[in-house]
C-alpha positions as CSV (number, residue, x, y, z in Angstrom):
1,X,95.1,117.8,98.8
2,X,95.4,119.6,102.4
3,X,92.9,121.6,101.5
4,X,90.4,119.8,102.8
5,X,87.5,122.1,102.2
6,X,85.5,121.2,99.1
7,X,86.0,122.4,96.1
8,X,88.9,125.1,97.5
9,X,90.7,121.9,98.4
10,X,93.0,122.0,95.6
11,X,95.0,125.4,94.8
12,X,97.6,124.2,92.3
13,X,100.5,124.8,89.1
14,X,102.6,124.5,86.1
15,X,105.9,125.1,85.0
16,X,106.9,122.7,82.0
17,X,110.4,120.8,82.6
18,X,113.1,122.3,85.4
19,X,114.9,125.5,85.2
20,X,117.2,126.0,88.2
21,X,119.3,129.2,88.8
22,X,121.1,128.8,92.1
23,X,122.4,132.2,94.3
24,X,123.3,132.2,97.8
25,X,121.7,134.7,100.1
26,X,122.2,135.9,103.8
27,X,119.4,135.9,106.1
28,X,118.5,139.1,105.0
29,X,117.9,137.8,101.2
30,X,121.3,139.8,100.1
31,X,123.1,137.7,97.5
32,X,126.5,136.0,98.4
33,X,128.5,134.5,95.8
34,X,128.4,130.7,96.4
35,X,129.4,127.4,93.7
36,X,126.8,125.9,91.5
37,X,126.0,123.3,92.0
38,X,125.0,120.1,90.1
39,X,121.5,119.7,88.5
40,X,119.7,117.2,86.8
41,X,116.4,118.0,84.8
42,X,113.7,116.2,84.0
43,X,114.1,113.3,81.3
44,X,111.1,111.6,79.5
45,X,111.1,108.4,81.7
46,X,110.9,110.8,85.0
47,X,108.1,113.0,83.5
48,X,105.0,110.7,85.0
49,X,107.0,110.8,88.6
50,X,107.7,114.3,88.4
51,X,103.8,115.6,87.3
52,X,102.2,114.8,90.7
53,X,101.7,117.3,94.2
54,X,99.9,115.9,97.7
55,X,102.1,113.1,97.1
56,X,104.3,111.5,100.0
57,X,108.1,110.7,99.9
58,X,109.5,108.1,102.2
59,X,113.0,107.5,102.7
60,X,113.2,103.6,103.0
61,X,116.0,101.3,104.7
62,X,118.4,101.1,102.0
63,X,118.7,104.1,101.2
64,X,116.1,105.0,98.3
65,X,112.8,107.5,98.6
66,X,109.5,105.6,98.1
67,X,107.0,108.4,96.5
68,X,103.0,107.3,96.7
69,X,99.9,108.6,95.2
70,X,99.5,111.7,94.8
71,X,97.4,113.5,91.6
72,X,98.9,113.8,88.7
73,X,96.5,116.3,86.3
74,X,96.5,119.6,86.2
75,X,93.6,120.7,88.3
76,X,94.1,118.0,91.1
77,X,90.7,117.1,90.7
78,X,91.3,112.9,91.0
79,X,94.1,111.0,92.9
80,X,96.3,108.7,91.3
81,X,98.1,105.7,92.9
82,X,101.1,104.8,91.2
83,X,104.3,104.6,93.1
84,X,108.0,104.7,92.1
85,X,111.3,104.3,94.3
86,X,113.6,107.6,93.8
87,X,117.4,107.0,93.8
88,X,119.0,109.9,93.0
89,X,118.5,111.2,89.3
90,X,116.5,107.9,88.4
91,X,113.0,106.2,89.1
92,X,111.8,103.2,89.1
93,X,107.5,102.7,89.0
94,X,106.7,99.5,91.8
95,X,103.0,98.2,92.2
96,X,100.0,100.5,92.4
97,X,98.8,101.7,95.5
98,X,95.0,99.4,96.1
99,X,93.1,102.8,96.1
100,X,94.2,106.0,94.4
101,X,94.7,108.8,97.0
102,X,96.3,112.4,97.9
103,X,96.4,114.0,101.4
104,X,97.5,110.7,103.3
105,X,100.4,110.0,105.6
106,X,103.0,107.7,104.7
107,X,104.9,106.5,108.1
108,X,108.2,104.5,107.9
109,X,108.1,101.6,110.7
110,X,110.6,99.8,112.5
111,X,110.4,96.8,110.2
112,X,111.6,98.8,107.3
113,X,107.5,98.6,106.0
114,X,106.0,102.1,105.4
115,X,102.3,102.6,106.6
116,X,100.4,104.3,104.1
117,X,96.9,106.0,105.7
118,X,93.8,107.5,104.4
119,X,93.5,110.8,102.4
120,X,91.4,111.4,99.3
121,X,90.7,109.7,96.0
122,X,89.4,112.7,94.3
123,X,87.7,116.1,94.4
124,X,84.2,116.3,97.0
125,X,84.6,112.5,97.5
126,X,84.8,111.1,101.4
127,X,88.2,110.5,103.0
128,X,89.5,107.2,102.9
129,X,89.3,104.8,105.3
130,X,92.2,102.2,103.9
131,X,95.1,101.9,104.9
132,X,97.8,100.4,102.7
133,X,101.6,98.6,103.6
134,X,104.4,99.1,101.0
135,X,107.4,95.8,102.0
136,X,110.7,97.5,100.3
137,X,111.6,93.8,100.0
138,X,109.1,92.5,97.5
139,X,108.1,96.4,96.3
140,X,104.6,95.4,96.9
141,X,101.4,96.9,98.8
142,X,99.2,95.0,101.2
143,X,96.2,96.2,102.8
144,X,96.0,96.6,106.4
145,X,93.7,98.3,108.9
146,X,91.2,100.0,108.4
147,X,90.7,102.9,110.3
148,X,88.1,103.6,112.3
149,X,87.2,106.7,110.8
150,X,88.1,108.1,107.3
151,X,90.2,111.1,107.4
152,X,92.7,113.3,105.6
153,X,94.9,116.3,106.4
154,X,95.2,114.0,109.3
155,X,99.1,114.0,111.1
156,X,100.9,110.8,112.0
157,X,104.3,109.6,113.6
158,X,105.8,106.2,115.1
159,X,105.3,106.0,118.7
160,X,108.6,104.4,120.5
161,X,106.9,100.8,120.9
162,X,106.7,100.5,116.9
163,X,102.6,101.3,116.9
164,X,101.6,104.9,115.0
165,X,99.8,107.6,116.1
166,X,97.3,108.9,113.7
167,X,95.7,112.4,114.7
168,X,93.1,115.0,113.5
169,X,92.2,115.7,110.2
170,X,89.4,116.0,107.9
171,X,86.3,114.0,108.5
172,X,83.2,115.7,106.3
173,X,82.5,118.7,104.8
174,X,82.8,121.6,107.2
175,X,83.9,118.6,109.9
176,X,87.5,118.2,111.8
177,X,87.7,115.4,114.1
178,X,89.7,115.7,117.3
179,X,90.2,111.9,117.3
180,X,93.6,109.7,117.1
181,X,94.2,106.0,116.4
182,X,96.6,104.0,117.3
183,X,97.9,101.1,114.5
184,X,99.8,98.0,115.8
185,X,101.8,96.7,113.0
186,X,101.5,93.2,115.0
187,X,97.9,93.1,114.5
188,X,97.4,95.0,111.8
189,X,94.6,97.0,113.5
190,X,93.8,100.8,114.7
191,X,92.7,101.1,118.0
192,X,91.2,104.4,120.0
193,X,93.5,106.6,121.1
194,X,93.5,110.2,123.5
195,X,91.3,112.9,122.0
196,X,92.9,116.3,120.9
197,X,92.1,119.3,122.5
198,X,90.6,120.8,119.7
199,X,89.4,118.9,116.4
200,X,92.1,120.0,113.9
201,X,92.4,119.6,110.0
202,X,96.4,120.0,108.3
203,X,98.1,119.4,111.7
204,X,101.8,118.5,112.1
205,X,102.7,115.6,114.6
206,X,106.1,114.6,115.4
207,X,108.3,111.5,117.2
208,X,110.0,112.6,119.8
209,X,113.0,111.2,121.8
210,X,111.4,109.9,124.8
211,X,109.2,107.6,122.6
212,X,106.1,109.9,122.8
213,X,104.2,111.6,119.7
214,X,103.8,115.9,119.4
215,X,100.8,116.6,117.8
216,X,100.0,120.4,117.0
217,X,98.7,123.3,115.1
218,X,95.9,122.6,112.8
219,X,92.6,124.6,111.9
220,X,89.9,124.6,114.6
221,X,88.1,125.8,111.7
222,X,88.1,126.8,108.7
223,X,90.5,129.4,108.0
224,X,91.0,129.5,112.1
225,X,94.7,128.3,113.1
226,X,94.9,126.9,116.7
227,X,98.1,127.2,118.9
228,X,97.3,123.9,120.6
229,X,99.8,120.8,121.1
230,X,100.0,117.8,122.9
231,X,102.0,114.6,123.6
232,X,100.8,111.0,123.3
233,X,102.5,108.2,124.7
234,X,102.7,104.3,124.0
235,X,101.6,104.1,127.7
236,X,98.1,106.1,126.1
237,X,98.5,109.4,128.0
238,X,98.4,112.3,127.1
239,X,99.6,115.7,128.2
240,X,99.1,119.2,127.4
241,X,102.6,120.8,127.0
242,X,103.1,124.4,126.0
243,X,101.3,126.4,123.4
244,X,102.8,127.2,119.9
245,X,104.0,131.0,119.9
246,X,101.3,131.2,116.3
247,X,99.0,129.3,115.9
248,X,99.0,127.9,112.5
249,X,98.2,124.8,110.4
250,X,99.7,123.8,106.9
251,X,102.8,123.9,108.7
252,X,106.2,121.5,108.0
253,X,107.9,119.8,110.6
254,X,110.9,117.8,111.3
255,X,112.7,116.7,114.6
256,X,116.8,117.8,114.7
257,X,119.8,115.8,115.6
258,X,119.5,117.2,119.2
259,X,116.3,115.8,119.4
260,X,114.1,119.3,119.3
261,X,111.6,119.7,117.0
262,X,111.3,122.2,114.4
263,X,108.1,124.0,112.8
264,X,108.4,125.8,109.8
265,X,106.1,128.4,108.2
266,X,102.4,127.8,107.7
267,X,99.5,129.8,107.9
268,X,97.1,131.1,110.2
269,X,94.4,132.1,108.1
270,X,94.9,130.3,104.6
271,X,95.7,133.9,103.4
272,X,99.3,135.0,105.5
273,X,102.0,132.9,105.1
274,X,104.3,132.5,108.1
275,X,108.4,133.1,107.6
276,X,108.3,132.2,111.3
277,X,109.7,128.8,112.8
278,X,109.7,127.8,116.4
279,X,112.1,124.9,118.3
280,X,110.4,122.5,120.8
281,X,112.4,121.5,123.7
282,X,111.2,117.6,124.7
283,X,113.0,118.4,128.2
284,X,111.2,121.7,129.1
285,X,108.2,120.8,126.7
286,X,108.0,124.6,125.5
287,X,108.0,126.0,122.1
288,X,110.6,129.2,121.4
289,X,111.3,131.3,118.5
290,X,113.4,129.7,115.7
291,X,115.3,131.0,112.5
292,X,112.9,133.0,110.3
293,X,112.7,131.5,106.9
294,X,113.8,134.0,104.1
295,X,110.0,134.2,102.8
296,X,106.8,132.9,103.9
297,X,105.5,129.3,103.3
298,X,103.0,126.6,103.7
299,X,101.6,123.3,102.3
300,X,104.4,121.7,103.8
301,X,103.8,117.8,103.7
302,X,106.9,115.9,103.2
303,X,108.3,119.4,102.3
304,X,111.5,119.0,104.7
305,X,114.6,117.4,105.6
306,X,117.3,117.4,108.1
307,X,120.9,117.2,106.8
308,X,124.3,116.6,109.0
309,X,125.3,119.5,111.4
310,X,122.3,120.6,112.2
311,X,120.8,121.8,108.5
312,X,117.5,121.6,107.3
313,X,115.8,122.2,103.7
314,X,112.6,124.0,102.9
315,X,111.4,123.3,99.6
316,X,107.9,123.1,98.9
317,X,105.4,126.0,99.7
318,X,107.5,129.2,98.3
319,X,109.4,130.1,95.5
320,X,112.7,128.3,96.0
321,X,114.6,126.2,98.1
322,X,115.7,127.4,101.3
323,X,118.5,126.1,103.7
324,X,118.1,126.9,107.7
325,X,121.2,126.5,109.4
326,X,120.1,126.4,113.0
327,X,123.5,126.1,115.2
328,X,124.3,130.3,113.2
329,X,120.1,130.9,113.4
330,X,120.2,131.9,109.5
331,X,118.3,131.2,106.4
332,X,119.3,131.2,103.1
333,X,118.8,130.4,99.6
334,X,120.8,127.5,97.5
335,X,118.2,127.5,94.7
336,X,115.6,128.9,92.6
337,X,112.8,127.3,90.8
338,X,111.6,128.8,87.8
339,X,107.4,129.6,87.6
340,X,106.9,130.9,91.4
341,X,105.6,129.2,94.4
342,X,105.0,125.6,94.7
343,X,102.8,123.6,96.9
344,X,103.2,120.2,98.2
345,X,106.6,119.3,96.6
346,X,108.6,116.8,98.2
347,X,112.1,116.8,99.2
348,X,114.1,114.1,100.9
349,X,118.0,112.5,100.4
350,X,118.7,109.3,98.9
351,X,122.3,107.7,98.4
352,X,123.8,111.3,99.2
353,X,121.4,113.6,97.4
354,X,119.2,115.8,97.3
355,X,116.0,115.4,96.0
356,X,113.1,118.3,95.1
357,X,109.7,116.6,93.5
358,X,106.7,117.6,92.1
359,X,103.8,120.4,93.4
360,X,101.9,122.6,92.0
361,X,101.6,126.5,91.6
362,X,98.7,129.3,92.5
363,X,96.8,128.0,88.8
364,X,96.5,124.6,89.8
365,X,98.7,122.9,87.4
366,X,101.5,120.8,87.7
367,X,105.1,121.9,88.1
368,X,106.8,118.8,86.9
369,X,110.0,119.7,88.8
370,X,112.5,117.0,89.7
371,X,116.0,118.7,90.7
372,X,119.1,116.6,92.2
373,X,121.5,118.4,94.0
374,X,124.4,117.0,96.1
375,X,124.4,117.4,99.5
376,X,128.3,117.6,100.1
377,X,127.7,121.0,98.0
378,X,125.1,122.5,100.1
C-alpha cells in the first residue's frame, strides 16, 4: 500500500497488543520529565480494527473517525474492506466498503459524506477504478464515479466549490500518471482536470485557503523524488508556485490554523528518511524550512493532525509519536510504541482524543496498535 511498485509494494509489521512508555524530549531528543498520560490498550472487540495499515481515517461531522479498508494480514498481500466509526477507546464496524482496497484516498465533503477513491485490492492486481460514498447518517456506502483512470498512491483534497481534486499516482507497473480529475458531488462524476508537471506516484495534495488545491512531491520514478508543486483551482487553472526545498514523496501533510501548509518527513530515494519539514506560505506561494522532526519518517497517509495553538502530531512512519509545536519551532516526543517503526498508522481526534491506529513494521506484519491519549494532556 503506497508502495506502488509490484511486489516491493508492501514493506510491513508486528507487534502483538500495545505497550506504551511515554517520555518527553527536547528538540534535541534529551529527556524532560513530563506526566503520563492516559492509555487505553487493545481489547478483544478492537483487535479486527486495530490489525490493518494503508488504511484511511476520516474525522466525520459529529465528531467520530470513520476508518476504511485497509489490509488486515500479515504480509499485506490482499485488501480488506471493512469499516468501523472510532470514538475514542471504542469501535463500532458499519457496512463493507463495495470493493476491498488499500492505497485510496478518503476525502471529507461539504455535505458531511466522505469520498472514498481508488487504490488496490490486493498484491500485483490493477488500481481501482471505483469510487465509493460513505453517508455518516445512514453508515452506509454508495458507489459513485468512476474514475477515468484507475490509480493509487494518488493525492486528493476538496477544492473550495465542494468538487475534489484527485492527482497523480500509480497507473501500471513501472507507470505514474501526471493526470488529475475533478469529482462533482452534484453529479456524481470525474471530469479532466490540469496535468501535473511531472507524472508522480505517493504525492501529497493539500486545500488551501483561497479555495485552490497544492499538489506536490511524488516520485518521477521509481526511487526518484521530484521537488515539483502546483496549485489547481475550481476556476481549472493551474499555476506553478515555488519548488519544495527536497524533493521527496511518501511525505505527510496537513494545513495549520494560519492557513500554511505543513510537509513532514518522507523520502527521496525510498532508502533516507527525511527529519525535515517545510511551511508553505498560500500568500507568497513559497515553501521554507520548518521544525525538524526528532527522527526521520515516511509512509505518512493519514499519519497527522493539527491540534489547538498551532500543534501538530506525527505518528505513523517512525518509532514513536512525535509532537511539533510550530509557534517555539521544536519537536518532541509524548510517546513510545513498543516493536520499532511503523508504517501507515493513522492518527486523528475524536470527542477530545487522541487516536493512534494500526501499521505495520520493517517484517511486514501487523502492529495491532490502538492507543488513546487525551489531548488536554499533550
Amino acid at each position: 500500500p503506497g508502495d506502488t511498485e509490484p511486489v516491493t509494494r508492501f514493506p510491513l509489521a508486528l507487534v502483538a497488543g500495545v505497550a506504551l512508555g511515554f517520555v518527553g524530549c527536547s528538540a534535541t531528543g534529551a529527556p524532560t520529565a513530563q506526566p503520563t498520560p492516559a492509555q487505553a490498550s487493545v481489547a478483544a472487540s478492537q483487535g479486527a480494527l486495530a490489525k490493518r495499515a494503508a488504511h484511511t481515517m476520516t474525522a466525520l461531522p459529529g465528531g467520530d473517525l470513520l476508518v476504511a479498508g485497509g489490509c488486515d494480514l500479515d504480509g499485506c498481500t490482499t485488501a480488506t474492506n471493512s469499516t468501523f466509526l472510532v470514538s475514542g477507546a471504542s469501535s463500532t464496524p458499519v457496512a463493507d466498503l463495495a470493493d476491498a482496497r488499500d492505497a485510496h484516498t478518503a476525502v471529507a465533503l461539504a455535505d458531511g459524506r466522505v469520498l472514498v477513491v481508488g487504490g488496490f485490492s490486493g498484491e500485483g492486481r490493477p488500481p481501482l477504478a471505483s469510487a465509493e460514498l460513505f453517508d455518516p447518517r445512514t453508515n452506509r456506502w454508495t458507489a459513485t464515479g468512476p474514475l477515468r483512470l484507475g490509480r493509487g498512491g494518488h493525492a486528493a483534497a476538496l477544492l473550495g466549490d465542494g468538487r475534489v481534486l484527485v492527482a497523480g499516482g500509480w497507473a501500471a507497473p513501472s507507470t505514474y500518471t501526471d493526470t488529475t480529475e475533478i469529482y462533482d458531488p452534484k453529479s456524481g462524476e470525474f471530469t479532466a482536470g490540469p496535468r501535473l508537471p511531472l507524472p508522480a506516484d505517493g504525492l501529497a495534495a493539500a486545500s488551501l485557503p483561497n479555495g485552490c488545491v497544492l499538489a506536490f512531491g511524488g516520485q518521477r520514478r521509481s526511487q526518484v523524488a521530484t521537488d515539483q508543486a502546483i496549485e489547481i483551482c475550481p476556476d481549472g487553472r493551474s499555476r506553478k508556485v515555488g519548488s519544495l526545498g527536497t524533493g521527496r514523496f511518501k511525505h505527510g501533510v496537513t494545513v495549520l490554523e494560519s492557513g500554511e501548509v505543513l510537509v513532514i518527513g518522507g523520502t527521496t530515494d525510498d532508502q533516507t528518511l527525511l527529519a525535515s519539514t517545510e511551511l508553505y506560505d498560500p500568500i507568497a506561494r513559497r515553501f521554507r524550512p520548518g521544525p525538524d522532526l526528532l527522527a526521520g519518517r515516511y509512509k505518512l497517509t493519514d499519519s497527522v493532525v493539527t491540534l489547538p495553538g498551532g500543534r501538530v502530531v506525527v505518528a505513523g512512519g517512525g518509532e514513536g509519536v512525535e509532537l511539533i509545536d510550530i509557534s517555539t519551532g521544536t519537536a518532541s516526543t509524548i510517546g513510545q510504541l513498543a516493536g520499532g517503526r511503523r508504517s501507515f498508522s493513522t492518527v486523528g481526534v475524536t470527542h477530545g482524543q487522541l487516536v493512534v491506529l494500526g501499521g505495520y513494521d520493517e517484517s511486514i506484519r501487523l502492529t495491532e496498535t490502538y492507543l488513546v491519549l487525551p489531548v488536554a494532556e499533550l
